[in-house]
C-alpha positions in Angstrom: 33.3 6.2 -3.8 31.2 3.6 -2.2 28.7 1.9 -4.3 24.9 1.5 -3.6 24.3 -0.8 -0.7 27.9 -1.3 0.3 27.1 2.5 1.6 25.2 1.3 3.8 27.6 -1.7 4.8 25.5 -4.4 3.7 28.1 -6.1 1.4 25.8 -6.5 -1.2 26.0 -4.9 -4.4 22.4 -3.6 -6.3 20.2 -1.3 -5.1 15.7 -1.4 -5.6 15.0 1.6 -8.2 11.5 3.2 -7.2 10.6 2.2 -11.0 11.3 -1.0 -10.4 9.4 -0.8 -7.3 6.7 0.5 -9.0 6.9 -2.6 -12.2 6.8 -5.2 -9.5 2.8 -5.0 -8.5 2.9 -2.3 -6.0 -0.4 -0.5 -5.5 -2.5 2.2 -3.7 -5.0 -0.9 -3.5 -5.6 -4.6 -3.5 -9.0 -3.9 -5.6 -8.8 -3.6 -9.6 -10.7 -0.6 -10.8 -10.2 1.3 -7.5 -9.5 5.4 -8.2 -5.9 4.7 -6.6 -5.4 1.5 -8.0 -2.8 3.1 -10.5 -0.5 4.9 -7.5 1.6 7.6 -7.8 5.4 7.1 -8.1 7.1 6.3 -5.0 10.1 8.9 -3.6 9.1 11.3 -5.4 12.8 12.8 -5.4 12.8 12.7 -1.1 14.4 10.1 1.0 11.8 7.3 2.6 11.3 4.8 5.0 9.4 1.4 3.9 8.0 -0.7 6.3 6.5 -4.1 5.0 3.8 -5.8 6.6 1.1 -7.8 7.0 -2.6 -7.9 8.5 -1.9 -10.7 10.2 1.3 -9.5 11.9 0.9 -8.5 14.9 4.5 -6.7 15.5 3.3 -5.0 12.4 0.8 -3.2 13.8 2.1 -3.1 17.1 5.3 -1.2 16.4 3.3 1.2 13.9 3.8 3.9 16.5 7.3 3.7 16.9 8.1 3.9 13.0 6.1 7.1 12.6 8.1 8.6 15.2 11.1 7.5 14.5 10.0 9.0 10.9 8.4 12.4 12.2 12.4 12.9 14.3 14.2 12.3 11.1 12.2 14.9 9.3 12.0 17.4 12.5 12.6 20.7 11.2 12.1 20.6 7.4 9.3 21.3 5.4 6.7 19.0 4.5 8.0 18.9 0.8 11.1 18.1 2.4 10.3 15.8 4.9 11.1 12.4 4.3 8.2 10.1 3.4 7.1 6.7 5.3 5.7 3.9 3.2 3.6 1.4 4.7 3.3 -1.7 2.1 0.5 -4.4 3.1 1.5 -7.5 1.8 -0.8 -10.5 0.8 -4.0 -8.1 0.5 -6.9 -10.8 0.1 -8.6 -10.0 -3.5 -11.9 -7.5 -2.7 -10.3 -6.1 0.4 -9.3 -2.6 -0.6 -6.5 -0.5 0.9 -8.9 1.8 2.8 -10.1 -1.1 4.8 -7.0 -2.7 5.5 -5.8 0.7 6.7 -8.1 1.1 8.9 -7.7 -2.4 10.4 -3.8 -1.5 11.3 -4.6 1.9 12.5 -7.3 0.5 15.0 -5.2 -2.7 16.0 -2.6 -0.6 17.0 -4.8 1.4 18.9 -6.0 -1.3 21.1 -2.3 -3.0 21.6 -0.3 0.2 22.1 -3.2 1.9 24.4 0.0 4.5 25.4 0.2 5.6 22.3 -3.2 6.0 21.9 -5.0 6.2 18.1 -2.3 7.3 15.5 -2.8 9.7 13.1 -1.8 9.2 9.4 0.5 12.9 8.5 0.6 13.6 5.3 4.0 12.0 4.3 2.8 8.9 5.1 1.0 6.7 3.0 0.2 3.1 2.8 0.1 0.5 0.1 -0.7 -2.8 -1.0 1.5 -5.1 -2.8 -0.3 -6.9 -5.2 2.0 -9.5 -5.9 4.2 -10.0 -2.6 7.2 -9.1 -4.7 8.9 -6.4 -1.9 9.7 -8.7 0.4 12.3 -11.4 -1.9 13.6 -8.2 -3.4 14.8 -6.6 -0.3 15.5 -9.9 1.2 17.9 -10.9 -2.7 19.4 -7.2 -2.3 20.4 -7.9 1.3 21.8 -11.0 1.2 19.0 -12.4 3.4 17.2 -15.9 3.1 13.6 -14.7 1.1 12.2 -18.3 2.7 13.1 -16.9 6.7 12.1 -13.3 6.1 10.7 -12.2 9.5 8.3 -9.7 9.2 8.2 -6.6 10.1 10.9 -5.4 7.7 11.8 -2.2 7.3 14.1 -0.6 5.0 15.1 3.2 4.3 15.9 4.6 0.9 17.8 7.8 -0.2 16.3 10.3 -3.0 17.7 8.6 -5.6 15.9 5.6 -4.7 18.5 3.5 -3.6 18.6 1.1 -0.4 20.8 2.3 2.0 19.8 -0.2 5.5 17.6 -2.7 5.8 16.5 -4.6 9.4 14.3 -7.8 10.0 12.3 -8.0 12.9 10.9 -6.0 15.6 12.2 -2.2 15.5 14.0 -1.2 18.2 15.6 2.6 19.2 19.2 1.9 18.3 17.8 0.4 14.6 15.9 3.6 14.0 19.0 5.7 15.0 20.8 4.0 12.6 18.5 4.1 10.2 17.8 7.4 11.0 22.1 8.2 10.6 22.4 6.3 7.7 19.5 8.8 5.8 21.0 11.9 7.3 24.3 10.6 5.7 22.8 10.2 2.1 21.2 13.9 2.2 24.6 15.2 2.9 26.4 13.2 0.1 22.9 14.5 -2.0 23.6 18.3 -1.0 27.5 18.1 -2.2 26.4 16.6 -5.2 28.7 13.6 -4.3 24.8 10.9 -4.9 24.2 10.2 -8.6 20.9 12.1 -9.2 22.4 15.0 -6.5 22.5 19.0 -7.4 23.9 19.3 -11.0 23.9 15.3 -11.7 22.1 14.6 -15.2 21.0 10.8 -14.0 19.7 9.0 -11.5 21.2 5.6 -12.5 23.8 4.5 -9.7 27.6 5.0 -10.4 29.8 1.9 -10.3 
């Protein structure tokens, strides 16, 4: 059986654990002492969709739309404890500016760029967070085989329940990358439904099998 990312056909063995995720600064805000500075655990046994970006990137914020469609397809159909999650990571936060403001920075900027999408609502399987400590980015970029110094943001990245990468894609999002993405998670729920995925139906661990 395939192993971690080379399931996804990134020839790149390793996958990014949602601990790890968790160990490596990631926040529910950029302010110490905030109520949601300690965040809850990422996954949370479903699939999800990161997307990493900045306040200053405008493609950020202008394809912001298209991700949580792409994300509200994928989970058409299933419940909301079953619908896949989206992630939204902020990264370089400045110090003092929490997560609610930066939020509502994106959420408005895309308004005004993508005026035919109109204001976008946040569903509940979406949720955004800051990275503390800019570590997401050389992680994915190291796992992927990509150059951490020419990482183009936006970057977005899907993960399976057991909180392994599957696909990863620099850049602007187009249609035929969220397809993919969206076949590539749709290919890791059936492996997680046979049992085939390490932390599956009747699987004891979540750690990866070699």
């Amino acid at each position: 059986m395939p192993t971690r990312l080379a399931w996804a056909g990134l020839g790149h063995g390793g996958s990014v654990r949602v601990q790890e995720a968790q160990a490596a600064g990631l926040s529910g805000d950029a302010t110490p002492g905030n109520a949601d500075f300690a965040a809850p655990p990422l996954g949370q046994g479903r699939a999800f969709w990161l997307t990493l970006g900045a306040l200053w990137c405008k493609p950020c914020k202008a394809e912001l739309g298209d991700v949580v469609g792409a994300v509200r397809r994928l989970g058409r159909g299933r419940s909301e404890t079953e619908h896949p999650q989206l992630v939204v990571v902020l990264g370089e936060t400045a110090a003092g500016h929490s997560l609610a403001r930066a939020r509502k920075e994106m959420l408005v900027d895309h308004a005004r760029m993508r005026p035919d999408q109109g204001p976008q609502a946040v569903p509940p399987w979406m949720q955004f967070r800051a990275d503390l400590l800019n570590r997401w980015p050389p992680a994915i970029a190291a796992l992927a085989g990509m150059d951490a110094n020419a990482l183009s943001l936006p970057v977005n990245a899907v993960f399976d329940r057991c909180g392994n990468l599957w696909d990863v894609h620099q850049g602007a999002l187009t249609r035929a990358v969220a397809d993919r993405f969206s076949q590539r998670l749709r290919w890791s729920e059936r492996l997680y439904s046979r049992g085939t995925l390490p932390c599956g139906p009747g699987r004891g661990t979540t750690e990866p099998q070699r």
